[in-house]
PQR file with spaces between the fields and no chain letter, atoms N, CA, C, O and H, PARSE charges and radii, in Angstrom:
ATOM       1  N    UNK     1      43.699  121.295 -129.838 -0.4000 1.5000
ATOM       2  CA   UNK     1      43.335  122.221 -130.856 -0.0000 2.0000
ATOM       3  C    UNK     1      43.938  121.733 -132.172  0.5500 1.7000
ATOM       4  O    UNK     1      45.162  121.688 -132.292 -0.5500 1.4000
ATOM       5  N    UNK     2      43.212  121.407 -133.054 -0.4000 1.5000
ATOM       6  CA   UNK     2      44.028  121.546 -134.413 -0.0000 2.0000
ATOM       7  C    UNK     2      43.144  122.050 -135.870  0.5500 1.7000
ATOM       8  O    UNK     2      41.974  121.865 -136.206 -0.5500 1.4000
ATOM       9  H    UNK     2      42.218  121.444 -132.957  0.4000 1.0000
ATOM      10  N    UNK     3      44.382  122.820 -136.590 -0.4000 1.5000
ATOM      11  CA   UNK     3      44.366  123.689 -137.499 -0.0000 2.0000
ATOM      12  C    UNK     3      44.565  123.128 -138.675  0.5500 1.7000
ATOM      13  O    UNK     3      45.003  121.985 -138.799 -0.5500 1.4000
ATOM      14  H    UNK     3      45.333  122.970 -136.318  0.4000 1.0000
ATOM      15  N    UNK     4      44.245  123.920 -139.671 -0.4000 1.5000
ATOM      16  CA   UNK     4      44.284  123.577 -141.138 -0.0000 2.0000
ATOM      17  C    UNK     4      44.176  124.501 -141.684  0.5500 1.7000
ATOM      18  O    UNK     4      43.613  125.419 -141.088 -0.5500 1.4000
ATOM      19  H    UNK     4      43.889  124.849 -139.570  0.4000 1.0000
ATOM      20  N    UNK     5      44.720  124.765 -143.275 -0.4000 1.5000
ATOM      21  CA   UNK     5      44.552  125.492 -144.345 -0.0000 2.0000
ATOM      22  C    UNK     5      42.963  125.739 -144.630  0.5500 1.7000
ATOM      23  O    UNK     5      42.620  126.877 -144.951 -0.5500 1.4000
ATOM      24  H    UNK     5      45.178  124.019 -143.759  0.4000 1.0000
ATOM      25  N    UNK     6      42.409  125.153 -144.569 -0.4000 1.5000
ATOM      26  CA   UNK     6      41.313  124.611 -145.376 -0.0000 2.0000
ATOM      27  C    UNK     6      40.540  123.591 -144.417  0.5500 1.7000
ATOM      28  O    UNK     6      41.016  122.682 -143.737 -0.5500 1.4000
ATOM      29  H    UNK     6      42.688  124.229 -144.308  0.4000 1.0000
ATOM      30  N    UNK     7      39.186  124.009 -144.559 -0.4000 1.5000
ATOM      31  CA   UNK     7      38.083  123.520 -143.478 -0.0000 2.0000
ATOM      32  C    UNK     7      38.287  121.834 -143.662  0.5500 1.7000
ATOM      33  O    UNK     7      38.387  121.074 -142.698 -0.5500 1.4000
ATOM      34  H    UNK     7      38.800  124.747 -145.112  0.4000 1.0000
ATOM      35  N    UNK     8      38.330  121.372 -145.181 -0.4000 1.5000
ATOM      36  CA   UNK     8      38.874  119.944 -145.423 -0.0000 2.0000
ATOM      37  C    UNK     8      39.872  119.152 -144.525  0.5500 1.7000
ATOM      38  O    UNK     8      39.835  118.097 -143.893 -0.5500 1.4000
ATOM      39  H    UNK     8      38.249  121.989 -145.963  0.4000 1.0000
ATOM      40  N    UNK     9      40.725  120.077 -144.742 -0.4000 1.5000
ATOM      41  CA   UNK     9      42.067  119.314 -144.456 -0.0000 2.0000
ATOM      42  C    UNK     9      42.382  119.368 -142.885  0.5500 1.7000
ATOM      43  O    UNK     9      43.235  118.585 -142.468 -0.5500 1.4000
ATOM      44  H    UNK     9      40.755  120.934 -145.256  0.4000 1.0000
ATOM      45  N    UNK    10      41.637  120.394 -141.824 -0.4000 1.5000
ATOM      46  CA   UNK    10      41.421  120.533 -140.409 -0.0000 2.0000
ATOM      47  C    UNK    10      40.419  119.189 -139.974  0.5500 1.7000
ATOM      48  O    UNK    10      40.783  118.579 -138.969 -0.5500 1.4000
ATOM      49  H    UNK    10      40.944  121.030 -142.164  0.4000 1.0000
ATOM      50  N    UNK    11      39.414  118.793 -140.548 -0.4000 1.5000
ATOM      51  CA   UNK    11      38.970  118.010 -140.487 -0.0000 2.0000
ATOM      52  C    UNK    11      39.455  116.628 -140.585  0.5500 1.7000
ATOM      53  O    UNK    11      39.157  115.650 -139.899 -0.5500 1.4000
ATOM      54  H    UNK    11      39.119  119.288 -141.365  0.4000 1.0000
ATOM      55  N    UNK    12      40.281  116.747 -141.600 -0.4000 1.5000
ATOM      56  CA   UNK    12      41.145  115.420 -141.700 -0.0000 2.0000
ATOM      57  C    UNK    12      41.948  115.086 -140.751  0.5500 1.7000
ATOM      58  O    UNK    12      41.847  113.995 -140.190 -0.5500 1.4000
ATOM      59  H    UNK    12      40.523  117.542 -142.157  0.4000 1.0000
ATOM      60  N    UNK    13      42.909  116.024 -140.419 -0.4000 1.5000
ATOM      61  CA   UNK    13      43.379  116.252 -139.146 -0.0000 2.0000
ATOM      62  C    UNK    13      42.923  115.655 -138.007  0.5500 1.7000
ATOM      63  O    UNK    13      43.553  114.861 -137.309 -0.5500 1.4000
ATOM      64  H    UNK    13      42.991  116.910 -140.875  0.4000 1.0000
ATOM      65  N    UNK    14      41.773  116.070 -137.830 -0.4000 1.5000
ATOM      66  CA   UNK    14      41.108  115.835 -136.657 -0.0000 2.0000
ATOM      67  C    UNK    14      40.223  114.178 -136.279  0.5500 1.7000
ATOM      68  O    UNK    14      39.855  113.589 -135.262 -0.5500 1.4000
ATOM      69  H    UNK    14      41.261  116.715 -138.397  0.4000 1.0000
ATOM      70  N    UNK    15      40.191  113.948 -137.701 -0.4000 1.5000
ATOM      71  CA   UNK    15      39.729  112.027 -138.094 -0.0000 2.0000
ATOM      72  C    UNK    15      41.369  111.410 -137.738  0.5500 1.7000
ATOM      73  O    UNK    15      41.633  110.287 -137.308 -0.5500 1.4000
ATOM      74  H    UNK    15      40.490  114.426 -138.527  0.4000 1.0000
ATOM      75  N    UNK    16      41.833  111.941 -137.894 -0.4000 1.5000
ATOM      76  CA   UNK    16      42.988  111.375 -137.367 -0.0000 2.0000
ATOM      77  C    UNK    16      43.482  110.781 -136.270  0.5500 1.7000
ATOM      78  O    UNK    16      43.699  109.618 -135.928 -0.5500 1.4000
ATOM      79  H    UNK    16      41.619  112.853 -138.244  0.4000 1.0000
ATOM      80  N    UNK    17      43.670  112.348 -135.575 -0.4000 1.5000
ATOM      81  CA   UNK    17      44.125  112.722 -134.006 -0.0000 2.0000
ATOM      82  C    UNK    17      42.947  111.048 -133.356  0.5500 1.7000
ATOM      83  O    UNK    17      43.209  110.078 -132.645 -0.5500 1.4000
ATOM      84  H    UNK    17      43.493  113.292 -135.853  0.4000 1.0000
ATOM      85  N    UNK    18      41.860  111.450 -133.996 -0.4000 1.5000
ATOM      86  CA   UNK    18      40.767  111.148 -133.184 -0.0000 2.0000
ATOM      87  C    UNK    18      40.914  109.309 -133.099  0.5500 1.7000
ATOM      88  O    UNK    18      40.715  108.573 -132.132 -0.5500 1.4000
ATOM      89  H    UNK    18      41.648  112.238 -134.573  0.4000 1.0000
ATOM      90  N    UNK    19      41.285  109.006 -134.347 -0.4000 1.5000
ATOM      91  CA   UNK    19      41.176  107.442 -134.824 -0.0000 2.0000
ATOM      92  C    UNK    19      42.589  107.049 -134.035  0.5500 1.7000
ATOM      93  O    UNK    19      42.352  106.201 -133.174 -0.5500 1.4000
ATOM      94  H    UNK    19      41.446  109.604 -135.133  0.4000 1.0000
ATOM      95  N    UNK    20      43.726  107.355 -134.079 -0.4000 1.5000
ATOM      96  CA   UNK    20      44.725  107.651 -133.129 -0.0000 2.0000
ATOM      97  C    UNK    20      44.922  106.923 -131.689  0.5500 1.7000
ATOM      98  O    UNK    20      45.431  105.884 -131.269 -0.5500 1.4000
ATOM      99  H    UNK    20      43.918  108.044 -134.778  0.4000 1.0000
ATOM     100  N    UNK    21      44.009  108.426 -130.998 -0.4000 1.5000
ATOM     101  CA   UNK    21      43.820  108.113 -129.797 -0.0000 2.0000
ATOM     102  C    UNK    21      42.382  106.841 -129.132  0.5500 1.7000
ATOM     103  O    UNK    21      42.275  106.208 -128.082 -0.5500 1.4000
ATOM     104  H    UNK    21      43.596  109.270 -131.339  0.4000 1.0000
ATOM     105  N    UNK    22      41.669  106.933 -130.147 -0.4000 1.5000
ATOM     106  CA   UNK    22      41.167  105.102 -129.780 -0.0000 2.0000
ATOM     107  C    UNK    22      41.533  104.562 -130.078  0.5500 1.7000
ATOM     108  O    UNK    22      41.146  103.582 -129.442 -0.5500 1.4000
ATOM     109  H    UNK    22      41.756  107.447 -131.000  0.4000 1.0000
ATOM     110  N    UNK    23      42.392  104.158 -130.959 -0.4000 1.5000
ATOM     111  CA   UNK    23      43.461  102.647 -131.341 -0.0000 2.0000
ATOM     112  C    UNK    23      43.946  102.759 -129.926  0.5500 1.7000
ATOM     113  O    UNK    23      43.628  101.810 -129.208 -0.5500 1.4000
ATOM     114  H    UNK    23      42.706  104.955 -131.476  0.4000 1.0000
ATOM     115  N    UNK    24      44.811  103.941 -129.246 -0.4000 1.5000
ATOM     116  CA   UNK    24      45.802  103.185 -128.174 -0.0000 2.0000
ATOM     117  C    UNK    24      44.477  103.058 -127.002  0.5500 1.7000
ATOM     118  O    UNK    24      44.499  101.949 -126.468 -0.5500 1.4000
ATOM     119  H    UNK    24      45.069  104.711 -129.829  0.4000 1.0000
ATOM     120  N    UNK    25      43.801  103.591 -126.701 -0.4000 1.5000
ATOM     121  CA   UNK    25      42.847  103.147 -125.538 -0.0000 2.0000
ATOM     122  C    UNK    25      42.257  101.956 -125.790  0.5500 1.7000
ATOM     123  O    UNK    25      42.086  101.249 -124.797 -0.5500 1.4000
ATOM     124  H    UNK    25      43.783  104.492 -127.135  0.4000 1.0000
ATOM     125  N    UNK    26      41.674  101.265 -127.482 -0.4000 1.5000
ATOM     126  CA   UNK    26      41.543   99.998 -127.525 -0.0000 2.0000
ATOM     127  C    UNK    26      42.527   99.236 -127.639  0.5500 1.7000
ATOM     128  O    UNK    26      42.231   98.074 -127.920 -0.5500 1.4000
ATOM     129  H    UNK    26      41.813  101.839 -128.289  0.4000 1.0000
ATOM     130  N    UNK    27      43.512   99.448 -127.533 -0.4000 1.5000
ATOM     131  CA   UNK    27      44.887   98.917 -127.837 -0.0000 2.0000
ATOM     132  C    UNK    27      45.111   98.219 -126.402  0.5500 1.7000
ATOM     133  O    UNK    27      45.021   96.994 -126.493 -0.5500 1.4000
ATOM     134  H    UNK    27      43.753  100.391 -127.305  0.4000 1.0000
ATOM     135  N    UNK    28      45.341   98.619 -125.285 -0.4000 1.5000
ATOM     136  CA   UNK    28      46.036   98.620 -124.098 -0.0000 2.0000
ATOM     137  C    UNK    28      45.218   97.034 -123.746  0.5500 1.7000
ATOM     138  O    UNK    28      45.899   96.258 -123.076 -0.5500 1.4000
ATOM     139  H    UNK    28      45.414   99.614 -125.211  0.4000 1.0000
ATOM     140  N    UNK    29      43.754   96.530 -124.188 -0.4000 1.5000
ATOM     141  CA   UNK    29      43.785   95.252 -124.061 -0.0000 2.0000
ATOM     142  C    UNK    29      44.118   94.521 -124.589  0.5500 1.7000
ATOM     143  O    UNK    29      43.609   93.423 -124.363 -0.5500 1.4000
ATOM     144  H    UNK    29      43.202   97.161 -124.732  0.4000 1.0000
ATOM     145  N    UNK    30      45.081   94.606 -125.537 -0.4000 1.5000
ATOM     146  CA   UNK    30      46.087   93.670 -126.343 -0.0000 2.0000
ATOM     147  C    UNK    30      47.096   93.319 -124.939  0.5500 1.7000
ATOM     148  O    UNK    30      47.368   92.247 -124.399 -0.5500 1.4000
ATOM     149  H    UNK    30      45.494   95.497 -125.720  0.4000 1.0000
ATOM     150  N    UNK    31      47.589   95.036 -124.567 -0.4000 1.5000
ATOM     151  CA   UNK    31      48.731   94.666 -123.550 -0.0000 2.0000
ATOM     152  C    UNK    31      49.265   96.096 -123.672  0.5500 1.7000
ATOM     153  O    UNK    31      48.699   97.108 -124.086 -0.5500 1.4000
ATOM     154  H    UNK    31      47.368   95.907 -125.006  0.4000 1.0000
ATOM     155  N    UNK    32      50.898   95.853 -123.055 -0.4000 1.5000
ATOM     156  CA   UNK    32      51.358   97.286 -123.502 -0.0000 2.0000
ATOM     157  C    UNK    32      51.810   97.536 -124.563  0.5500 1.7000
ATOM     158  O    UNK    32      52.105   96.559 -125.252 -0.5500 1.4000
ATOM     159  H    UNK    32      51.358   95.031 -122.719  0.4000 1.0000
ATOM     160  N    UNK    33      52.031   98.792 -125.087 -0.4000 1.5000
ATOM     161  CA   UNK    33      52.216   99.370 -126.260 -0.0000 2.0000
ATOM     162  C    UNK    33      54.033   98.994 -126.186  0.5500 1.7000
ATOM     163  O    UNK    33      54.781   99.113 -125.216 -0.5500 1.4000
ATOM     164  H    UNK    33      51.791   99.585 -124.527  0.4000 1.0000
ATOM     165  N    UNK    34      54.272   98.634 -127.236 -0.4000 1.5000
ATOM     166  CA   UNK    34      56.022   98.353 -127.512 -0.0000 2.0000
ATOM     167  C    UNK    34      56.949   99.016 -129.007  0.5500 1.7000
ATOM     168  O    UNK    34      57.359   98.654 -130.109 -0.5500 1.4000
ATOM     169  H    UNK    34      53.665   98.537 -128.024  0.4000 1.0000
ATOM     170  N    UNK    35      56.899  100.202 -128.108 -0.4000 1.5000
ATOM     171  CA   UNK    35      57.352  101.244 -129.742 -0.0000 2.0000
ATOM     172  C    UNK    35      58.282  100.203 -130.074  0.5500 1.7000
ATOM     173  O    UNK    35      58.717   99.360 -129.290 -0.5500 1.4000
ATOM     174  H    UNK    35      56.566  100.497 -127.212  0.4000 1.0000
ATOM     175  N    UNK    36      58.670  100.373 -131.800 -0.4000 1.5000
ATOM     176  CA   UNK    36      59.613  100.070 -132.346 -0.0000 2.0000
ATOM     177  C    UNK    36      61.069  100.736 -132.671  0.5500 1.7000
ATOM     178  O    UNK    36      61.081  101.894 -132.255 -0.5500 1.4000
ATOM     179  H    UNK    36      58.317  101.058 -132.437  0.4000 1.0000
ATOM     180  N    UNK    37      62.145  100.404 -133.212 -0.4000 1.5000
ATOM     181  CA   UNK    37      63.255  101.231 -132.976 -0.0000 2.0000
ATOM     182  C    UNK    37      63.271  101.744 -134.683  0.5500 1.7000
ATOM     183  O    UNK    37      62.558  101.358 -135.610 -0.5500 1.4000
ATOM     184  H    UNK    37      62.135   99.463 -133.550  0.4000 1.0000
ATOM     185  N    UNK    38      64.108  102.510 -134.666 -0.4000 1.5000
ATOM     186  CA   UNK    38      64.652  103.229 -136.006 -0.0000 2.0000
ATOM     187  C    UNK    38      64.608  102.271 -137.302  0.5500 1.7000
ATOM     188  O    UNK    38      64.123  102.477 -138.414 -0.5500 1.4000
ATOM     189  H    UNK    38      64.687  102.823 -133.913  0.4000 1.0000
ATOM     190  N    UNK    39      65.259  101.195 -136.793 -0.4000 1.5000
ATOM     191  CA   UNK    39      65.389  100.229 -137.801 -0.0000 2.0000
ATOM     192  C    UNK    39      63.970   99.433 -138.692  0.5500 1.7000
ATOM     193  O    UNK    39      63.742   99.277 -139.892 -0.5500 1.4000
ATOM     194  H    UNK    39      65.653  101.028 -135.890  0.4000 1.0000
ATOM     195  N    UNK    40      63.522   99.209 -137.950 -0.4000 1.5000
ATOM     196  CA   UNK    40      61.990   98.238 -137.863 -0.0000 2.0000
ATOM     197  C    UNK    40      60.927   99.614 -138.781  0.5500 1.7000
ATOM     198  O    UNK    40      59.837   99.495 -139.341 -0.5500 1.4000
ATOM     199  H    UNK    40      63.707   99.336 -136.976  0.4000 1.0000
ATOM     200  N    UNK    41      61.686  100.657 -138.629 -0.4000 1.5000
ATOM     201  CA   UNK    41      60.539  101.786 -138.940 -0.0000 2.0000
ATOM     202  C    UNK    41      61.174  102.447 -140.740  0.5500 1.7000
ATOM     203  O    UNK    41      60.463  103.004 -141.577 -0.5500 1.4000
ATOM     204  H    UNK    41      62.571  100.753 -138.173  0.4000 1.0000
ATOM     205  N    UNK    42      62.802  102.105 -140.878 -0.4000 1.5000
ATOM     206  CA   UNK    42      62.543  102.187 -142.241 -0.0000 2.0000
ATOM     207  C    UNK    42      62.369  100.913 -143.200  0.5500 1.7000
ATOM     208  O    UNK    42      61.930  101.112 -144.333 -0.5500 1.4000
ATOM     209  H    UNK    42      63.379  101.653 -140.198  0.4000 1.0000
ATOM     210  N    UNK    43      62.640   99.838 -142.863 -0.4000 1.5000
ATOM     211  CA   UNK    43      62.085   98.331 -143.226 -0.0000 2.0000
ATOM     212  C    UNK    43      60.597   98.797 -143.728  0.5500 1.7000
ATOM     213  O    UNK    43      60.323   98.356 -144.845 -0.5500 1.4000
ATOM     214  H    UNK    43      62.997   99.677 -141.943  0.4000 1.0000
ATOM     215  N    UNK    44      59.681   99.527 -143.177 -0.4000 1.5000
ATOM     216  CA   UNK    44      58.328   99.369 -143.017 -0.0000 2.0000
ATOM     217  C    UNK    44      58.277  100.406 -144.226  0.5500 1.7000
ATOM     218  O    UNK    44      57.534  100.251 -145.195 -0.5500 1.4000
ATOM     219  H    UNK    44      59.903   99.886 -142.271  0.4000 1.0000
ATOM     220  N    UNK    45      59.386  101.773 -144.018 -0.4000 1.5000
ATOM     221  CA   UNK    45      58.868  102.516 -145.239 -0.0000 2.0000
ATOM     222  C    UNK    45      59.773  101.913 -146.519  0.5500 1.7000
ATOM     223  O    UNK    45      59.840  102.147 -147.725 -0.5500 1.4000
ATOM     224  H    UNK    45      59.990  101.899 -143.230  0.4000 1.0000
ATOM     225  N    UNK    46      60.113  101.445 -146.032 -0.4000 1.5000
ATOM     226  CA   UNK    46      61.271  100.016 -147.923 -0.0000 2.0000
ATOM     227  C    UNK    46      60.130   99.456 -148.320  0.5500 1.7000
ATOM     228  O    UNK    46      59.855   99.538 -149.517 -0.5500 1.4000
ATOM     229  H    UNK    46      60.059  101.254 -145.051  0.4000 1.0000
ATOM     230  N    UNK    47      59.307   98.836 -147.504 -0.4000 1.5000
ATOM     231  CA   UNK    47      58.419   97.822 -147.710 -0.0000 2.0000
ATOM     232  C    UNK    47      57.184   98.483 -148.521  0.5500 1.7000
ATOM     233  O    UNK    47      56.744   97.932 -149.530 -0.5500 1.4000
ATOM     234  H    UNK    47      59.531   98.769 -146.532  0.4000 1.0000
ATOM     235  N    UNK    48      56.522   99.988 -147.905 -0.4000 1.5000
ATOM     236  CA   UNK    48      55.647   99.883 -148.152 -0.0000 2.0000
ATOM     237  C    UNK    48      55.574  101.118 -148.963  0.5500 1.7000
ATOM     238  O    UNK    48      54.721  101.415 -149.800 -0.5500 1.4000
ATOM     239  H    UNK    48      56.880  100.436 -147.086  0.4000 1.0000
ATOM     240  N    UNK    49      56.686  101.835 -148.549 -0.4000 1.5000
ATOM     241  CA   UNK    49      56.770  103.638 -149.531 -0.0000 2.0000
ATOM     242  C    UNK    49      57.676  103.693 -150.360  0.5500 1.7000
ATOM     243  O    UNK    49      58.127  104.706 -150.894 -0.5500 1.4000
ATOM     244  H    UNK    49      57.379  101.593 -147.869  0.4000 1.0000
ATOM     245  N    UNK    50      58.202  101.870 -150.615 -0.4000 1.5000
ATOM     246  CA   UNK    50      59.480  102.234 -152.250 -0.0000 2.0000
ATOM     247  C    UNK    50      59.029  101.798 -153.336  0.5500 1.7000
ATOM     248  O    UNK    50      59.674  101.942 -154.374 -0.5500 1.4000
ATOM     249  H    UNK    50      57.835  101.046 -150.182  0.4000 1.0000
């Protein structure tokens, strides 16, 4: 189920969720999925959100 303020922004939501969950189902023929740790994840926001 997902909600929104605004018929827009539920929708967006939902392009999301949706784009999301087929990356990892097309994903898994790469291999397995290998989260990253804490570190690797603010590098990424230095890199790309400073």
């Amino acid at each position: 189920m997902i909600t929104g303020d605004k018929l827009l922004q539920t929708f967006d939501y939902l392009e999301v969720a949706e784009f999301s969950a087929k990356s990892i189902v097309l994903g898994t023929s790469l291999g397995n999925m290998v989260p990253i740790n804490d570190n690797q994840v603010e590098e990424l926001r230095k890199k790309f959100l400073a």
